[in-house]
PDB file of N, CA, C and O in Angstrom:
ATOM      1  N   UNK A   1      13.265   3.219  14.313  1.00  0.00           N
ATOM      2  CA  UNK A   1      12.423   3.120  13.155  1.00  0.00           C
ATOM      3  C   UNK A   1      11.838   4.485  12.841  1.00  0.00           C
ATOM      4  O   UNK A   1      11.657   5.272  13.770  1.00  0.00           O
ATOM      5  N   UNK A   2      11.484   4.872  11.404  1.00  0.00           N
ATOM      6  CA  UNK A   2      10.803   5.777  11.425  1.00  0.00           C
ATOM      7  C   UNK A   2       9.653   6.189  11.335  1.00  0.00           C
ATOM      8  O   UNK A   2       8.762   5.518  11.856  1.00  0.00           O
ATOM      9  N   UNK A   3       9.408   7.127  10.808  1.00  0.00           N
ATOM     10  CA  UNK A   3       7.488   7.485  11.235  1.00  0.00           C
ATOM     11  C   UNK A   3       6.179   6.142   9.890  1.00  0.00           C
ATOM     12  O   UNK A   3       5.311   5.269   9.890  1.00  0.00           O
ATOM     13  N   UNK A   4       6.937   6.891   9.152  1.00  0.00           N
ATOM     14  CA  UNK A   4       6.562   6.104   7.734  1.00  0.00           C
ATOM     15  C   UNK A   4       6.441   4.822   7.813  1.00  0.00           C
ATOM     16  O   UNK A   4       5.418   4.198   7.530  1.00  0.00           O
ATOM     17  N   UNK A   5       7.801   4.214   8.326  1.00  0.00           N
ATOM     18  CA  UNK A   5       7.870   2.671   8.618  1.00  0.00           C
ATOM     19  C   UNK A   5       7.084   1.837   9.559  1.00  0.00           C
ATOM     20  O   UNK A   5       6.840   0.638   9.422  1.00  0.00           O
ATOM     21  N   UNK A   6       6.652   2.752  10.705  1.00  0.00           N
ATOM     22  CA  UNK A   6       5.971   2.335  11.912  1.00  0.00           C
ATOM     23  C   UNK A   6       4.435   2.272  11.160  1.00  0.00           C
ATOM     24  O   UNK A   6       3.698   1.290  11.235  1.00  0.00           O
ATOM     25  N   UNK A   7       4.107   3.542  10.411  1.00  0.00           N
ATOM     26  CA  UNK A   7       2.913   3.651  10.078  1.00  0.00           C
ATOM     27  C   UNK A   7       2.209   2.047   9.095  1.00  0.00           C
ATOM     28  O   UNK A   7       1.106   1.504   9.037  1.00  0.00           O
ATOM     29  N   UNK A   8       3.484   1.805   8.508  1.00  0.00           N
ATOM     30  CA  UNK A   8       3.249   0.931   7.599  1.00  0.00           C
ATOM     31  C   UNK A   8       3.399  -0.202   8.237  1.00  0.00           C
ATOM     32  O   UNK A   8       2.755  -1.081   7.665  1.00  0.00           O
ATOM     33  N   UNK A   9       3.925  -0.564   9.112  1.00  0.00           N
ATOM     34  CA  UNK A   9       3.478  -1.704  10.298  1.00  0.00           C
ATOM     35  C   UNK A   9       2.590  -1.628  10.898  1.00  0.00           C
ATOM     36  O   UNK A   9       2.624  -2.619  11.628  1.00  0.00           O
ATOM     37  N   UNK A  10       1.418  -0.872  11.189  1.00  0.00           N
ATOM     38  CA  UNK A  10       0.270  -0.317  11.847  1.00  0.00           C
ATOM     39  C   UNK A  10      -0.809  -1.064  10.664  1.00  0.00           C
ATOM     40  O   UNK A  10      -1.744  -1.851  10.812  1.00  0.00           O
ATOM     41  N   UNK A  11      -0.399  -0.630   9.838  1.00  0.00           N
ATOM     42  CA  UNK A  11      -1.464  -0.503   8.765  1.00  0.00           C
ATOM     43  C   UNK A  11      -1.546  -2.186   8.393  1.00  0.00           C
ATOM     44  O   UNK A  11      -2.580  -2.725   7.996  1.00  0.00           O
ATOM     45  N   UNK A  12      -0.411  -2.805   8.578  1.00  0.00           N
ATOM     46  CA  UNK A  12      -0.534  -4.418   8.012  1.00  0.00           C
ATOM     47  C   UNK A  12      -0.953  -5.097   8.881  1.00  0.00           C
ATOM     48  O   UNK A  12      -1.652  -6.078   8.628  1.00  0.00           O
ATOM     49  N   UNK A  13      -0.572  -4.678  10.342  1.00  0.00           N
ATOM     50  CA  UNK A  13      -1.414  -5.691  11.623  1.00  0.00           C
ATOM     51  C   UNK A  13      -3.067  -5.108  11.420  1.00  0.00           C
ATOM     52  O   UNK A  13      -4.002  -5.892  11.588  1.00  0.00           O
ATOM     53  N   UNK A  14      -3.313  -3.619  11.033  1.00  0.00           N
ATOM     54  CA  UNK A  14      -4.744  -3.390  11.387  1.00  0.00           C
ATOM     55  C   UNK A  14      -5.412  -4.569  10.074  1.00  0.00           C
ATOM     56  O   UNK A  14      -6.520  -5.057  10.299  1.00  0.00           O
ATOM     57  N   UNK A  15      -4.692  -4.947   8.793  1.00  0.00           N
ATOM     58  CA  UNK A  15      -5.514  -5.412   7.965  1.00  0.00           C
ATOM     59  C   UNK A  15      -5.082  -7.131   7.720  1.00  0.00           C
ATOM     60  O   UNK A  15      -5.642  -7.918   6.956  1.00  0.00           O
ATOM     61  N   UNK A  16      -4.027  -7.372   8.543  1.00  0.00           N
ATOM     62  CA  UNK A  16      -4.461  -8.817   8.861  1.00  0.00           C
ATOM     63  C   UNK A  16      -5.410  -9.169   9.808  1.00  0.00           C
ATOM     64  O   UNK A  16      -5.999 -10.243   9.684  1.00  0.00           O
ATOM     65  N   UNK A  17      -5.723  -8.185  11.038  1.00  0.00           N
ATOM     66  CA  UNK A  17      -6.464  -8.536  12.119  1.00  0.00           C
ATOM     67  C   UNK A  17      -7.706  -8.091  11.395  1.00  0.00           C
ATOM     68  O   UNK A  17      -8.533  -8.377  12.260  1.00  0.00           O
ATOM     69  N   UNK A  18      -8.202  -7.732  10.685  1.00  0.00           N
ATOM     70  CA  UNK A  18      -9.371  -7.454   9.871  1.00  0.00           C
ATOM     71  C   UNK A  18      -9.996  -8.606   9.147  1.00  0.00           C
ATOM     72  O   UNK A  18     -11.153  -9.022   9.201  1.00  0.00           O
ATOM     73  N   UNK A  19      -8.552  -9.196   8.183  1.00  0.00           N
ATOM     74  CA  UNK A  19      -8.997 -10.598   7.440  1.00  0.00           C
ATOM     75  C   UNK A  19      -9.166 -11.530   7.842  1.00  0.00           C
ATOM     76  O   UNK A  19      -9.973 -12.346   7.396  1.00  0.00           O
ATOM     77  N   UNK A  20      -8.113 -11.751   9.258  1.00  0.00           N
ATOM     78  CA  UNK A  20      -8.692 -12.873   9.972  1.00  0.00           C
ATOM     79  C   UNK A  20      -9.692 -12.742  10.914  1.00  0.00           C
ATOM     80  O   UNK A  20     -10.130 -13.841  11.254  1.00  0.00           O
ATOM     81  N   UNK A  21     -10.039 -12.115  11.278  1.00  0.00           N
ATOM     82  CA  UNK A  21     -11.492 -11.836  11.638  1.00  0.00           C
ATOM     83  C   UNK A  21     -12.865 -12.474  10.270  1.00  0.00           C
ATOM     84  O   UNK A  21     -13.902 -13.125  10.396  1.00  0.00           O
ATOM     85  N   UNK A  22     -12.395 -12.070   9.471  1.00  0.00           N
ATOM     86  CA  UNK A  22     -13.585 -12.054   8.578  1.00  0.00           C
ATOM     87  C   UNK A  22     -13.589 -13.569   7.888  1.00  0.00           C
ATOM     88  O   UNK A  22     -14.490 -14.340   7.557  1.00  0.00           O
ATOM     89  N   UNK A  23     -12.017 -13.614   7.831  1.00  0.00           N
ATOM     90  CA  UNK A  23     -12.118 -15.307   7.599  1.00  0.00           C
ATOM     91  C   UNK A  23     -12.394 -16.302   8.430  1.00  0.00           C
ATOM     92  O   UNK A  23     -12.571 -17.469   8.079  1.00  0.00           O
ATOM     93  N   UNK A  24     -12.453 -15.777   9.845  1.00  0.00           N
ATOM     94  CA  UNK A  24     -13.039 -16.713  11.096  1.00  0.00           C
ATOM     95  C   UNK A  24     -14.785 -16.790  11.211  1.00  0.00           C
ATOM     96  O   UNK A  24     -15.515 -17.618  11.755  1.00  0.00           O
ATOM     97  N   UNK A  25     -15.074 -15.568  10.461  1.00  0.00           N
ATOM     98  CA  UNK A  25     -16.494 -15.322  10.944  1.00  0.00           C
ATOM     99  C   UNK A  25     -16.994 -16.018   9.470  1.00  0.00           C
ATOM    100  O   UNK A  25     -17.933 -15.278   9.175  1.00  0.00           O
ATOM    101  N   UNK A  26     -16.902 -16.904   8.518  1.00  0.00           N
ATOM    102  CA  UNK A  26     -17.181 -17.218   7.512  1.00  0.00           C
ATOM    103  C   UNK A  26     -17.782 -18.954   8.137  1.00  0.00           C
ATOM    104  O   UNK A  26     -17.362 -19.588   9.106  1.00  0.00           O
ATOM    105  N   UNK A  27     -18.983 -19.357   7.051  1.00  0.00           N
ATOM    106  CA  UNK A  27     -19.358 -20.682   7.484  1.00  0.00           C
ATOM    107  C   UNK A  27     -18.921 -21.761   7.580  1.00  0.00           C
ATOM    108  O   UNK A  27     -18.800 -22.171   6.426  1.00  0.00           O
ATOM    109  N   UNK A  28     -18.469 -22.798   8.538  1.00  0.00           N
ATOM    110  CA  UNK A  28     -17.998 -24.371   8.807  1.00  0.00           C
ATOM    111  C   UNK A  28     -18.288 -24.478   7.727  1.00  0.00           C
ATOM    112  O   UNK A  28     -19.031 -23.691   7.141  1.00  0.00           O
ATOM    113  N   UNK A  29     -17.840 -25.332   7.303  1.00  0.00           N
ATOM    114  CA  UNK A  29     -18.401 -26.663   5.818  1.00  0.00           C
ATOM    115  C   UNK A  29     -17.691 -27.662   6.804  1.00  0.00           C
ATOM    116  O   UNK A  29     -16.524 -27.519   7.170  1.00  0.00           O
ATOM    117  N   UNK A  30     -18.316 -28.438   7.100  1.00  0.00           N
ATOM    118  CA  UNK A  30     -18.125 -30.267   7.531  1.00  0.00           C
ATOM    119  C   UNK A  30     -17.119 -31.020   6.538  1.00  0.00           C
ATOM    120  O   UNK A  30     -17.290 -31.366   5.369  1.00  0.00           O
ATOM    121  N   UNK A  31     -15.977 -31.164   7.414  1.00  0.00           N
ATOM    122  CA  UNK A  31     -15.108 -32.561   6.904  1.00  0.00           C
ATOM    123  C   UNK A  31     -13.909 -31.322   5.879  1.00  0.00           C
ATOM    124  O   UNK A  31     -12.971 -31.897   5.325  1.00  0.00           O
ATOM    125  N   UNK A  32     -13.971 -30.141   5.732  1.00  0.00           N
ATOM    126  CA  UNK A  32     -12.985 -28.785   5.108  1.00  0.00           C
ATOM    127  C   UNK A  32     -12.135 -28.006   6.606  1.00  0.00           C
ATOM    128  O   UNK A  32     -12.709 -27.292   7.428  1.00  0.00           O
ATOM    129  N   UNK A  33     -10.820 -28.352   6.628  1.00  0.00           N
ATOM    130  CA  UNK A  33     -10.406 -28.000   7.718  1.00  0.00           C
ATOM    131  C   UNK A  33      -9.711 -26.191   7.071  1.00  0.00           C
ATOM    132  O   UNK A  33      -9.193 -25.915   5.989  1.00  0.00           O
ATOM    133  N   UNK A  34      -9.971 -25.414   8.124  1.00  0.00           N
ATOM    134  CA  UNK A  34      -8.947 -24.078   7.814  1.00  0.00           C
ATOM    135  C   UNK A  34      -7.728 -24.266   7.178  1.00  0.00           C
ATOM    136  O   UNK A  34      -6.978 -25.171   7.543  1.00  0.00           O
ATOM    137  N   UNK A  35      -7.460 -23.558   6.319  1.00  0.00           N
ATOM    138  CA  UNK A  35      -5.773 -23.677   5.721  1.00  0.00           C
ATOM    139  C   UNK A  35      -5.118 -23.018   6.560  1.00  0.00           C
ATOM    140  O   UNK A  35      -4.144 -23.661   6.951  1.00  0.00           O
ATOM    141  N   UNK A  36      -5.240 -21.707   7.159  1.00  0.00           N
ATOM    142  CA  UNK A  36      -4.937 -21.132   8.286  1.00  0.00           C
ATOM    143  C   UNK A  36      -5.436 -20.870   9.663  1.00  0.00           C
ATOM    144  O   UNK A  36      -6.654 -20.717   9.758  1.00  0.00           O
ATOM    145  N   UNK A  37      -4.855 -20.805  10.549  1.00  0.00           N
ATOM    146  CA  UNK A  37      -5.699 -20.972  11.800  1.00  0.00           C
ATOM    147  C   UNK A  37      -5.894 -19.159  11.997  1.00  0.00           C
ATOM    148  O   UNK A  37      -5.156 -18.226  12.314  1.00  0.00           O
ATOM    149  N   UNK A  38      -6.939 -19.286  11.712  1.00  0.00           N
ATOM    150  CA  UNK A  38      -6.986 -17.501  11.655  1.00  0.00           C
ATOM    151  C   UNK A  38      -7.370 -17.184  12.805  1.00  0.00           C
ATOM    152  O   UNK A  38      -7.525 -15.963  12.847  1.00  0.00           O
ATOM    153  N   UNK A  39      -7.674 -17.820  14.055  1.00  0.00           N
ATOM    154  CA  UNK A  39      -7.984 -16.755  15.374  1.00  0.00           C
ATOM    155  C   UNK A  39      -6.386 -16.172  15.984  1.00  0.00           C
ATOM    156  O   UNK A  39      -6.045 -15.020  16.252  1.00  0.00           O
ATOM    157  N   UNK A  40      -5.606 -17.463  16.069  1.00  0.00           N
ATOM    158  CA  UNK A  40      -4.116 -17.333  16.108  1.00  0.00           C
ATOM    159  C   UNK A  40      -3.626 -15.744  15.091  1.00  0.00           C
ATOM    160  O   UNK A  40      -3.327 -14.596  15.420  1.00  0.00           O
ATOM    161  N   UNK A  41      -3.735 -16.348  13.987  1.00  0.00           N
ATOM    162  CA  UNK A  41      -3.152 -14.921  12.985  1.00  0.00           C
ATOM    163  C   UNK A  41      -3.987 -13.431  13.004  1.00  0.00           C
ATOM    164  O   UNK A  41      -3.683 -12.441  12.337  1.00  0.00           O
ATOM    165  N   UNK A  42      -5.196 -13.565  14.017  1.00  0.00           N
ATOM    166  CA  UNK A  42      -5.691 -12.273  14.578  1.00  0.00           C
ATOM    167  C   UNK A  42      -5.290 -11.598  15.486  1.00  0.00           C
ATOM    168  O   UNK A  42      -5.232 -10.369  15.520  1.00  0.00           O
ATOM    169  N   UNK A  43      -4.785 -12.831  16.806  1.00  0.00           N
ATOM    170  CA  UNK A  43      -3.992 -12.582  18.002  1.00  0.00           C
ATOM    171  C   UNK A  43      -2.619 -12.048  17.582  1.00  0.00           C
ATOM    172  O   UNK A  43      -2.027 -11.310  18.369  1.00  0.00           O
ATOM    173  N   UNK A  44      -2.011 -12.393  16.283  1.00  0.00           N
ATOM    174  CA  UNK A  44      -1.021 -11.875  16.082  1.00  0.00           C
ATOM    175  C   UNK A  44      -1.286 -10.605  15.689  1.00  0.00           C
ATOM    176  O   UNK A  44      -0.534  -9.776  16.202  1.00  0.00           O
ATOM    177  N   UNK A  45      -2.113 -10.176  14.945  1.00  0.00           N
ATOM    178  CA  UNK A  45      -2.126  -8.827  14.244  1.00  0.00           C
ATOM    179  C   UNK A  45      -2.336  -7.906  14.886  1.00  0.00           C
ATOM    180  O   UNK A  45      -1.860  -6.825  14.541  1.00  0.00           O
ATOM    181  N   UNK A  46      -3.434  -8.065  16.502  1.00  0.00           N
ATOM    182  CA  UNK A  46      -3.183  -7.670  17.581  1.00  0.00           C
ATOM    183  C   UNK A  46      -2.322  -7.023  18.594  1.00  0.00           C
ATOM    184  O   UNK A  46      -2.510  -6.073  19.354  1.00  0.00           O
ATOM    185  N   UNK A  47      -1.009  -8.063  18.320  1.00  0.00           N
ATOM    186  CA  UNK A  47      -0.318  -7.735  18.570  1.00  0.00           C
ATOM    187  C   UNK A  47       0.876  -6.738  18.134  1.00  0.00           C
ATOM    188  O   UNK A  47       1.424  -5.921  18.874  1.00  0.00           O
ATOM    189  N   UNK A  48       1.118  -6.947  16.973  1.00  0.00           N
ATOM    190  CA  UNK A  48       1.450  -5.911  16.566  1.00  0.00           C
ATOM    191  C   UNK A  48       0.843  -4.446  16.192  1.00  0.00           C
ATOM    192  O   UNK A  48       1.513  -3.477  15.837  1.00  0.00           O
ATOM    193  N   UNK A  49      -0.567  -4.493  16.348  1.00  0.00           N
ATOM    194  CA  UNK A  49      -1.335  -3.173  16.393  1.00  0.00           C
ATOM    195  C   UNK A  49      -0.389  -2.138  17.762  1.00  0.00           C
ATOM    196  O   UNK A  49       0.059  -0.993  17.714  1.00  0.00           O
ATOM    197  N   UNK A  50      -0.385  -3.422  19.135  1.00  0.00           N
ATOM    198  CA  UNK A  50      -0.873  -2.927  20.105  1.00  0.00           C
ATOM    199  C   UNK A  50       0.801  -2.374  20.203  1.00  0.00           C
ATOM    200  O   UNK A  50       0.944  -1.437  20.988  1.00  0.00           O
ATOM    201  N   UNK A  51       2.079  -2.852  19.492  1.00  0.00           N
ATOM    202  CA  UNK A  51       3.027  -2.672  19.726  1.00  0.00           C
ATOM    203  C   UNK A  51       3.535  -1.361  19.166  1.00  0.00           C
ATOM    204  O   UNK A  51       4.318  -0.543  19.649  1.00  0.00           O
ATOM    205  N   UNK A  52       2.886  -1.380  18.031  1.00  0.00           N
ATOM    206  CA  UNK A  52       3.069  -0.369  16.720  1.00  0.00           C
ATOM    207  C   UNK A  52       2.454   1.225  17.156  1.00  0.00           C
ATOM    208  O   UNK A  52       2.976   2.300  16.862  1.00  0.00           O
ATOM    209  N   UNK A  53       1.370   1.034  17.830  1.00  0.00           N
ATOM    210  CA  UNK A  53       0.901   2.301  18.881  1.00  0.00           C
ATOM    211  C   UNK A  53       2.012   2.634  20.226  1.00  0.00           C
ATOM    212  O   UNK A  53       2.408   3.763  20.515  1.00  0.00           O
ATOM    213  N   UNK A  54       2.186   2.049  20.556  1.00  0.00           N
ATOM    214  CA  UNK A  54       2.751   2.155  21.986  1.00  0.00           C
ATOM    215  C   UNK A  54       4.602   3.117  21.338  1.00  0.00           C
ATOM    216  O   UNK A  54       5.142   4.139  21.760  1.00  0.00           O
ATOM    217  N   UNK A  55       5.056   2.029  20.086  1.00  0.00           N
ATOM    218  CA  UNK A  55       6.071   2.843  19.705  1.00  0.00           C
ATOM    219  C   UNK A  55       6.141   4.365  18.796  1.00  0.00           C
ATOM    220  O   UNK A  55       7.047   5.145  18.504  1.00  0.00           O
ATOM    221  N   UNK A  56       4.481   4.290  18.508  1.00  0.00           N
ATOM    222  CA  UNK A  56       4.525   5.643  18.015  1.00  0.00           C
ATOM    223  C   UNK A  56       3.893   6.643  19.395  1.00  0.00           C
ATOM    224  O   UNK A  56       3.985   7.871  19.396  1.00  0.00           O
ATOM    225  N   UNK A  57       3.340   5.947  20.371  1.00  0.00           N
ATOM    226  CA  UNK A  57       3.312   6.963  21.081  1.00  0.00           C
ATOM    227  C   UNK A  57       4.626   7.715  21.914  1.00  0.00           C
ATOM    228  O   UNK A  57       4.544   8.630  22.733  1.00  0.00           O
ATOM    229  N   UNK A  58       6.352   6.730  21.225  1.00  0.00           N
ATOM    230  CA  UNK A  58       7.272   7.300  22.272  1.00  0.00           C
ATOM    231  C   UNK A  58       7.815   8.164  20.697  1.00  0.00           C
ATOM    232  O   UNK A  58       8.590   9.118  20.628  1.00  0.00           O
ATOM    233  N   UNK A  59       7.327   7.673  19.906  1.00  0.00           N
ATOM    234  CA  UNK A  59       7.872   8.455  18.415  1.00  0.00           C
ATOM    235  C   UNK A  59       7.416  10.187  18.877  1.00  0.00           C
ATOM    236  O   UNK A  59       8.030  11.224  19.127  1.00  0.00           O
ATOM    237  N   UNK A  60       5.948   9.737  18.803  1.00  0.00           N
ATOM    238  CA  UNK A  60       5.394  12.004  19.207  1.00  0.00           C
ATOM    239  C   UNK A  60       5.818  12.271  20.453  1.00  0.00           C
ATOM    240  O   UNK A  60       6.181  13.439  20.592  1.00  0.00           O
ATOM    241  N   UNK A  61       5.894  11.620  21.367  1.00  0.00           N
ATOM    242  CA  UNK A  61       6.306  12.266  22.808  1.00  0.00           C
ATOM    243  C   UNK A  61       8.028  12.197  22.994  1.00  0.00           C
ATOM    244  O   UNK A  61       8.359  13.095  23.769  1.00  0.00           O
ATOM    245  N   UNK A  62       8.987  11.557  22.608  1.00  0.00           N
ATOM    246  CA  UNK A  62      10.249  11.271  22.782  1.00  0.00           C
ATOM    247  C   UNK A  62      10.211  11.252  23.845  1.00  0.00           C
ATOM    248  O   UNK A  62      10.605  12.339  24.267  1.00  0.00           O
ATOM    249  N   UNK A  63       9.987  10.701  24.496  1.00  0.00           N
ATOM    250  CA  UNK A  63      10.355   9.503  25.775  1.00  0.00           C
ATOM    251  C   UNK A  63       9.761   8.126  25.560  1.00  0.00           C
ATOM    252  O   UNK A  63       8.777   7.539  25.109  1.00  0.00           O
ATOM    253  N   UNK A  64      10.729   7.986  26.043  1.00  0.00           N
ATOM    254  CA  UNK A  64      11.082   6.137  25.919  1.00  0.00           C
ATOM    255  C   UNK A  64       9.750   5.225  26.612  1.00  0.00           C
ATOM    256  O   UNK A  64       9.181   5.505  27.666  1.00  0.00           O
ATOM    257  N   UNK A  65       9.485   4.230  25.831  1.00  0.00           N
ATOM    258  CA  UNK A  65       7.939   3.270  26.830  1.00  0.00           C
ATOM    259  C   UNK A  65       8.803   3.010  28.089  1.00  0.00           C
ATOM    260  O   UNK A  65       9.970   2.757  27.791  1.00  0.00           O
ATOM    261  N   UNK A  66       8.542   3.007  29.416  1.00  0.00           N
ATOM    262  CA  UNK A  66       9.354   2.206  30.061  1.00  0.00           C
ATOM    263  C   UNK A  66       8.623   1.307  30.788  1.00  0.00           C
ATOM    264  O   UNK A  66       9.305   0.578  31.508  1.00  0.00           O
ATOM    265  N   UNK A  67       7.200   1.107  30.821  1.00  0.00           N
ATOM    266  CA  UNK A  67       6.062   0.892  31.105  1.00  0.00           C
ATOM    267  C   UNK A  67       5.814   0.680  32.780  1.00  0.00           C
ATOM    268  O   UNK A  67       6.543   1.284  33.566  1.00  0.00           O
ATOM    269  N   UNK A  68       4.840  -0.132  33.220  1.00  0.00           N
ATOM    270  CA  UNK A  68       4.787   0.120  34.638  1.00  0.00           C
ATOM    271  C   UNK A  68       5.640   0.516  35.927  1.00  0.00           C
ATOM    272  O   UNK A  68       5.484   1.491  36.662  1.00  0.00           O
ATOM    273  N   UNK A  69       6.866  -0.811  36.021  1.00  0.00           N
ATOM    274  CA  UNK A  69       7.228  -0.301  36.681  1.00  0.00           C
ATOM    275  C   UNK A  69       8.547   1.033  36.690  1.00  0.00           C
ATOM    276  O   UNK A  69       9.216   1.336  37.678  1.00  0.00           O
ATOM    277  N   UNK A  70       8.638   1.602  35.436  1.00  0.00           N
ATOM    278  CA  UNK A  70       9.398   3.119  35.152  1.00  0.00           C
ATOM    279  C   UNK A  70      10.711   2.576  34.992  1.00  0.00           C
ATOM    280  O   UNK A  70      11.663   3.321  34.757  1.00  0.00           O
TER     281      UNK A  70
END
């Protein structure tokens, strides 16, 4: 992938994990269920934050993640 492309995957997990945050932190109303389960779609955005760093950190360094155990 490239730099641009990664960046722009960075940028959509940082601002779904933003909205669902903000749509989780909004008030119950009794007997109105979520249309989306937004703690789930935070954990996701999460995740791709955490993926989207890790591959740009092998983007500036060129070496490969190979992670703990090498």
């Amino acid at each position: 992938m490239s730099l641009e492309l990664t960046l722009i995957i960075l940028a959509v997990g940082v601002v779904l994990t933003a909205f669902s945050n903000w749509k989780s932190r909004q008030e119950y109303l009794p007997g109105e269920l979520p249309l989306l389960p937004y703690n789930g779609l935070q954990f996701v955005g999460m995740i791709i934050v955490f993926v989207t760093i890790a591959h740009l950190i092998t983007i500036y360094t060129g070496k490969p993640f190979t992670g703990r155990m090498g």
